[in-house]
C-alpha positions in Angstrom: -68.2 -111.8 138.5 -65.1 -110.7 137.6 -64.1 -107.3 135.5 -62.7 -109.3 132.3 -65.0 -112.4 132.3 -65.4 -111.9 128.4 -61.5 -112.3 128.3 -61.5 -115.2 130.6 -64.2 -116.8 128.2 -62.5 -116.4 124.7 -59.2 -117.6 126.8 -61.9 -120.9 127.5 -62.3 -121.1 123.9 -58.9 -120.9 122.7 -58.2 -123.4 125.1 -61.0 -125.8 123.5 -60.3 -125.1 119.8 -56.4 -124.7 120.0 -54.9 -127.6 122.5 -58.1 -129.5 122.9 -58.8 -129.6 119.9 -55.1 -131.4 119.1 -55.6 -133.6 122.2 -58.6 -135.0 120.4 -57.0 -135.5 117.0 -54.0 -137.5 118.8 -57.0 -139.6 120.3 -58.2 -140.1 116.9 -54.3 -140.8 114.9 -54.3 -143.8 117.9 -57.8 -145.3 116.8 -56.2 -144.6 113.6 -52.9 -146.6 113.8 -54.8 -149.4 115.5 -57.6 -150.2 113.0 -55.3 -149.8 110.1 -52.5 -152.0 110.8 -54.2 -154.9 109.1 -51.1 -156.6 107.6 -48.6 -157.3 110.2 -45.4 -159.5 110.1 -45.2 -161.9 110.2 -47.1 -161.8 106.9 -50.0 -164.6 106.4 -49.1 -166.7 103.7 -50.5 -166.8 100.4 -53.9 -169.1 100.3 -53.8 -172.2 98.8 -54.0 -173.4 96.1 -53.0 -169.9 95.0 -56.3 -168.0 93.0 -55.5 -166.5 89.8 -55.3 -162.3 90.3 -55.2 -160.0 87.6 -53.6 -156.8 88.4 -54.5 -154.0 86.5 -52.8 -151.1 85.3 -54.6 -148.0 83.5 -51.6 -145.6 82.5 -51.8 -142.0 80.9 -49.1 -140.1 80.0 -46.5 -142.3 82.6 -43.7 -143.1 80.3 -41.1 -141.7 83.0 -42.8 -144.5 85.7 -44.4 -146.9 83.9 -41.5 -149.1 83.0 -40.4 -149.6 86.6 -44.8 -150.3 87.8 -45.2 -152.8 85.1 -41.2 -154.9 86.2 -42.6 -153.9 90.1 -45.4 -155.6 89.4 -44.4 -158.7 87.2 -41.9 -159.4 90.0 -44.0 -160.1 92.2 -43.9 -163.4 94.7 -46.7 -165.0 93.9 -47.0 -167.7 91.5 -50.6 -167.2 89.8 -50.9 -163.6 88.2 -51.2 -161.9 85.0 -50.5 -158.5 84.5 -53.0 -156.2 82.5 -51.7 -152.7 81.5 -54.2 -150.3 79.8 -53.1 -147.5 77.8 -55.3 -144.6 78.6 -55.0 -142.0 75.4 -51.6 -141.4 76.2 -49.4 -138.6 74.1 -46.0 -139.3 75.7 -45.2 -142.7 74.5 -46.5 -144.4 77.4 -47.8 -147.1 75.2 -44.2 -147.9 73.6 -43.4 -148.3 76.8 -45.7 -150.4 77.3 -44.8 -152.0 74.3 -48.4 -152.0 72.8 -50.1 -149.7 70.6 -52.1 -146.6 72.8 -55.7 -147.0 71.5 -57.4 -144.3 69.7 -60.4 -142.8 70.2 -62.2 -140.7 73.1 -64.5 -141.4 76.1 -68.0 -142.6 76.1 -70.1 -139.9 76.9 -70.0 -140.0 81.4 -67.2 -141.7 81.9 -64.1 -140.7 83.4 -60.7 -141.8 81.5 -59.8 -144.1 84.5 -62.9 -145.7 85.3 -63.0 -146.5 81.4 -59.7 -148.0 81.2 -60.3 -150.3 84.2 -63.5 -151.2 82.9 -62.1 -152.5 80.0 -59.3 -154.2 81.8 -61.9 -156.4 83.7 -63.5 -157.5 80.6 -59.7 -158.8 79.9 -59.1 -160.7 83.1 -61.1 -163.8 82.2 -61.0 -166.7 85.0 -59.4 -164.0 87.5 -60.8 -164.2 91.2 -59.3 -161.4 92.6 -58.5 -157.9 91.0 -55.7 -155.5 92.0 -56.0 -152.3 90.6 -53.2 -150.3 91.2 -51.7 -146.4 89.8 -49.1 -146.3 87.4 -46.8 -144.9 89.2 -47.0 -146.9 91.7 -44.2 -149.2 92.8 -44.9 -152.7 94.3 -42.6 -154.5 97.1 -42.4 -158.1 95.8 -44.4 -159.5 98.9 -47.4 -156.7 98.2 -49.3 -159.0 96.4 -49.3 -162.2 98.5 -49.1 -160.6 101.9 -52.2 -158.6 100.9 -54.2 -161.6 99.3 -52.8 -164.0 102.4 -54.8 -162.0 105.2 -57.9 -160.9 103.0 -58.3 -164.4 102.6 -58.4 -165.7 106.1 -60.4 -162.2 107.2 -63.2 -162.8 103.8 -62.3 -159.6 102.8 -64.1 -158.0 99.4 -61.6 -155.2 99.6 -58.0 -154.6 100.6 -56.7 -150.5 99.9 -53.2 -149.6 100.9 -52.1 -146.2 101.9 -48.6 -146.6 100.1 -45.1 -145.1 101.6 -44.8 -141.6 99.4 -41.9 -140.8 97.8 -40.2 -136.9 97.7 -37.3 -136.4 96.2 -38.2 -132.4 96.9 -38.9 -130.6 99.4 -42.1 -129.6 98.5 -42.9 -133.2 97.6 -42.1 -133.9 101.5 -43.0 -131.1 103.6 -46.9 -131.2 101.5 -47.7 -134.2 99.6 -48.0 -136.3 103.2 -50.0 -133.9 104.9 -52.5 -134.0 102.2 -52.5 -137.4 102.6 -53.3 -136.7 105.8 -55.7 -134.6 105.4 -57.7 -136.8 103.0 -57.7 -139.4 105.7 -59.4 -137.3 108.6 -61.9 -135.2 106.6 -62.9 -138.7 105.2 -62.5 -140.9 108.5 -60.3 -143.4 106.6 -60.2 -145.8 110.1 -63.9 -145.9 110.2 -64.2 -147.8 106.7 -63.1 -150.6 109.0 -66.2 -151.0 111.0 -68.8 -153.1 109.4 -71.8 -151.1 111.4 -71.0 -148.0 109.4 -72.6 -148.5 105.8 -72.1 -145.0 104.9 -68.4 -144.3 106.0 -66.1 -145.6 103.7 -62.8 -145.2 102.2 -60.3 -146.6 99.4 -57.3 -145.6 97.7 -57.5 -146.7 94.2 -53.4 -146.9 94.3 -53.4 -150.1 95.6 -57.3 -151.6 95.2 -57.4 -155.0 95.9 -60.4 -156.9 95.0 -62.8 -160.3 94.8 -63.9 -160.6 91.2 -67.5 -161.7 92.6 -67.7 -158.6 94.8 -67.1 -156.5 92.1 -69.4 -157.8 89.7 -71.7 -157.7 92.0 -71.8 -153.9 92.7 -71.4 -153.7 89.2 -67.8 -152.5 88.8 -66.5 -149.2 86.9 -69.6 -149.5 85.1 -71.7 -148.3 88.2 -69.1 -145.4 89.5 -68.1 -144.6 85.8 -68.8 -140.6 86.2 -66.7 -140.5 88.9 -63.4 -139.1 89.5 -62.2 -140.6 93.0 -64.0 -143.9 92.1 -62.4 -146.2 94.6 -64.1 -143.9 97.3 -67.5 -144.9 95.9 -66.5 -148.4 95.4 -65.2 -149.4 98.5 -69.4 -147.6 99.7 -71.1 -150.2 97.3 -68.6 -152.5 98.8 -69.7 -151.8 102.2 -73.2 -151.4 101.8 -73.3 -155.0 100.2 -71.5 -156.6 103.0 -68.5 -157.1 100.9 -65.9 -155.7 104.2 -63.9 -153.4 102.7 -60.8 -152.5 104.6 -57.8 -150.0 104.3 -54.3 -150.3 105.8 -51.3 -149.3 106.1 -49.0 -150.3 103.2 -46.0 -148.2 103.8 -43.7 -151.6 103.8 -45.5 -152.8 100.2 -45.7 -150.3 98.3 -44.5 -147.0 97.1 -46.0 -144.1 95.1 -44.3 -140.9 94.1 -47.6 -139.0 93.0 -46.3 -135.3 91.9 -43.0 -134.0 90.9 -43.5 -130.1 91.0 -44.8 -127.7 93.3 -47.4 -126.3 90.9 -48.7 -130.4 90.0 -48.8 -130.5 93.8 -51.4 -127.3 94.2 -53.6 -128.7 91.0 -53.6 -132.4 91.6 -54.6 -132.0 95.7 -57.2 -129.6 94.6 -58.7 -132.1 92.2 -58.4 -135.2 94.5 -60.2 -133.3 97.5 -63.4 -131.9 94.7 -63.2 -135.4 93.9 -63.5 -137.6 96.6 -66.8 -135.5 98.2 -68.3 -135.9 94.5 -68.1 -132.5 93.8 -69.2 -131.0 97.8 -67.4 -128.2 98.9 -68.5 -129.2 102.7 -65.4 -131.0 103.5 -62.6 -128.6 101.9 -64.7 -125.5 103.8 -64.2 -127.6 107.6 -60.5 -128.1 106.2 -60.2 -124.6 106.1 -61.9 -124.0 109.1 -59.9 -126.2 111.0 -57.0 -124.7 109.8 -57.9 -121.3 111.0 -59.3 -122.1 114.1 -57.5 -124.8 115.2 -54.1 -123.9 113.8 -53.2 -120.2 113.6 -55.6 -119.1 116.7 -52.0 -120.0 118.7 -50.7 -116.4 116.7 -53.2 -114.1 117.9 -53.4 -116.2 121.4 -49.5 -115.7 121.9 -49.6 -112.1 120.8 -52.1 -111.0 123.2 -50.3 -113.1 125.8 -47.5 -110.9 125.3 -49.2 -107.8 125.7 -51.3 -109.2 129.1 -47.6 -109.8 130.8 -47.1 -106.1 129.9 -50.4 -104.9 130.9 -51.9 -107.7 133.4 -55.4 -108.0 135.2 -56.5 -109.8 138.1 -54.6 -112.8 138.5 -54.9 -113.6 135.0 -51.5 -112.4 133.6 -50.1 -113.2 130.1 -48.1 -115.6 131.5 -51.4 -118.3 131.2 -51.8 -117.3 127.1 -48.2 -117.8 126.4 -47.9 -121.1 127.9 -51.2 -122.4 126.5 -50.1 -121.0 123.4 -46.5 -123.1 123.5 -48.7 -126.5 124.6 -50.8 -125.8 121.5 -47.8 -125.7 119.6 -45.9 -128.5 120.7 -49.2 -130.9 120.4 -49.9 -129.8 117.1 -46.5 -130.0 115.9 -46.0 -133.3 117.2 -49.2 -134.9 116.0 -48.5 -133.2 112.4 -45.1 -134.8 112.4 -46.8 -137.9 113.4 -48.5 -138.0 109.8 -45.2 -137.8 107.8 -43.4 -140.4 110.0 -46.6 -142.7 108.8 -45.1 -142.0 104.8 -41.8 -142.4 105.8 -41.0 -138.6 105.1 -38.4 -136.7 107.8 -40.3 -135.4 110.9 -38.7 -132.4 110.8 -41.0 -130.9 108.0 -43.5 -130.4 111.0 -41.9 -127.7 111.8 -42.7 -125.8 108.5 -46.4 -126.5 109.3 -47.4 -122.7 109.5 -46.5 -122.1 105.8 -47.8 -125.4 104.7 -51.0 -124.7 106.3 -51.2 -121.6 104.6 -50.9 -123.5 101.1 -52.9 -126.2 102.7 -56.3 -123.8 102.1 -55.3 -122.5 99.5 -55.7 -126.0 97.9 -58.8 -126.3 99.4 -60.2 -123.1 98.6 -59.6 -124.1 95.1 -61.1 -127.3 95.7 -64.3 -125.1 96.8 -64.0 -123.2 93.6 -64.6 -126.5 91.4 -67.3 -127.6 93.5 -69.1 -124.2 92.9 -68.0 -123.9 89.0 -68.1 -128.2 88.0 -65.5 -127.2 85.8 -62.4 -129.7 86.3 -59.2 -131.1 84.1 -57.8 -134.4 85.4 -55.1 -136.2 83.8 -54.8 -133.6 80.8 -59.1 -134.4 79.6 -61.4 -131.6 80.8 -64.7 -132.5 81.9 -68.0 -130.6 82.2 -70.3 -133.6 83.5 -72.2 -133.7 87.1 -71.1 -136.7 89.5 -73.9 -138.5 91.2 -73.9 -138.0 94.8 -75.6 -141.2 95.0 -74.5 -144.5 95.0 -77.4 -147.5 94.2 -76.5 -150.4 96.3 -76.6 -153.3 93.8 -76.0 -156.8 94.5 
């Protein structure tokens, strides 16, 4: 056996958890980009006749966006819609804006502000057959609504989510706000929501929620994921689990969202969103920062002991083999990185800052962890204190 075989086995390891471990997360962005390009052009017409949608519209504390969402939305190409826009305690004058007056009053005791306000927009949309729920600062093409009706008619779909272009007019908002995105989608194996045989893998993004009034009634609606904060997550599971076929896809060419306009909103509201959508686990944010560690900034210590091997070589086995698995690792994970922000329309070229957004990559999941472990949590300017259920009742 060779002198160094302990080298040559980390070297084996490395070469696993650095560059393999890329090649296999290219395998998976493929899979990825195949089961979630659901609405193709040329778009599948609207069904006929067309069914009456309501799309609904919580807001808090949007006056800056909510103007353009609501004209977005009342714009759209479709000819049987009403638009429902729910002022959620705003401060800001969101609800002159909305031109109504923002309802008083707090939360019923275990509900989230969202959940409530889209609650009560349901009980609004009498004779409605579908529901689109959809962020308030989220911008809708004028084909979003038919294109995305038109082929989860013909597929009897329950459930339509799309993962929106994101807007950055920073460069924060660019180089981080898609790799989150990112991020969300593989720790949560957003492709695999669109295979019927897994009940318990599922995903939504309540930005764009597009839904069958019977389906939803029939899981029972906000009412039965009221205590949570990431509820479309839990909804499109009911959904699932009641063979209602959810599915999420690609939405880049329907709809826009521009989610956080400061670096520090960026740290806080990513934190929140990843606590939230494990319902409250820290599981998911600690393999986050694993994989970052491991997976990401091994190539540092790999390429600095490279270096010192070409000075100080053994066997055969000079430095020469580090360094060049070290620059493979590099250029597969830079490539599949920048992959991710050409899905959200953001420049490539912010792949290349990937070893400081990493870095602020687990620190937002480390905070994460630190609101699983405390249940202490402020979303959307309300603090709350209460437990999410882990669980999810399959009704129906």
């Amino acid at each position: 056996m060779p002198t160094h075989w302990l080298e040559y086995l980390i070297y084996g390891v490395y070469f696993l958890a650095g560059p393999g471990a890329w090649v296999l997360y290219a395998i998976g962005l493929y899979q990825a980009s195949k089961r979630m390009d659901l609405i193709k052009r040329p778009r599948d017409p609207a069904p006929e006749p067309p069914p009456e949608v309501a799309i609904l519209i919580p807001a808090k504390d949007e006056r800056e966006r909510i103007g353009v969402c609501l004209r977005s939305a009342l714009a759209q190409d479709y000819t049987n819609f009403k638009v429902i826009a729910i002022n959620d305690r705003s401060t800001d004058g969101t609800g002159q804006a909305m031109d109504e007056i923002a309802r008083d009053g707090g939360l019923p005791e275990g509900w989230t502000g969202k959940c409530h306000a889209l609650h009560q927009g349901a009980q609004h949309a009498i004779g409605a057959q579908w529901l689109l729920c959809i962020d308030s600062d989220v911008i809708l093409d004028k084909d979003a609504l038919g294109a995305t009706l038109g082929v989860a008619t013909k597929k009897t779909w329950g459930m339509v989510s799309l993962l929106p272009r994101m807007e950055s007019r920073t460069m924060w908002e660019a180089a981080l706000v898609p790799l989150a995105g990112g991020a969300v989608a593989a720790l949560f194996t957003a492709a695999l929501n669109n295979n019927n045989n897994l009940p318990n893998t599922a995903f939504a993004n309540g930005q764009f929620l597009l839904m069958r009034r019977d389906a939803y009634d029939a899981v029972g609606g906000h009412a039965a994921v009221r205590d949570q904060y990431c509820e479309d997550m839990v909804l499109a599971r009911l959904f699932k689990r009641n063979g209602h076929r959810p599915r999420v896809s690609f939405g880049a060419d329907l709809c826009s969202v521009r989610m956080y306009d400061s670096f520090n909103k960026i740290m806080h509201g990513w934190s929140r969103i990843f606590f939230a959508s494990a319902s409250g686990s820290p599981w998911r944010s600690i393999i986050g920062i694993l994989f970052l560690l491991v997976c990401c900034y091994s190539l540092i210590p790999a390429l600095i002991w490279g270096v010192y091997r070409q000075i100080h070589p053994i066997d055969f086995f000079g430095g020469l083999g580090w360094i060049f698995t070290a620059f493979v690792h590099w250029i597969l994970m830079t490539y599949q990185v920048g992959v991710m922000y050409r899905w959200t329309l953001n420049p490539r070229r912010h792949a290349f800052l990937f070893p400081i957004t990493a870095a602020l990559m687990i620190v937002i999941f480390a905070r994460a962890v630190w609101m699983c472990l405390t249940r202490r949590v402020e979303w959307r300017g309300t603090h709350y204190r209460h437990a999410m259920n882990h669980g999810v009742v399959s009704g129906g």
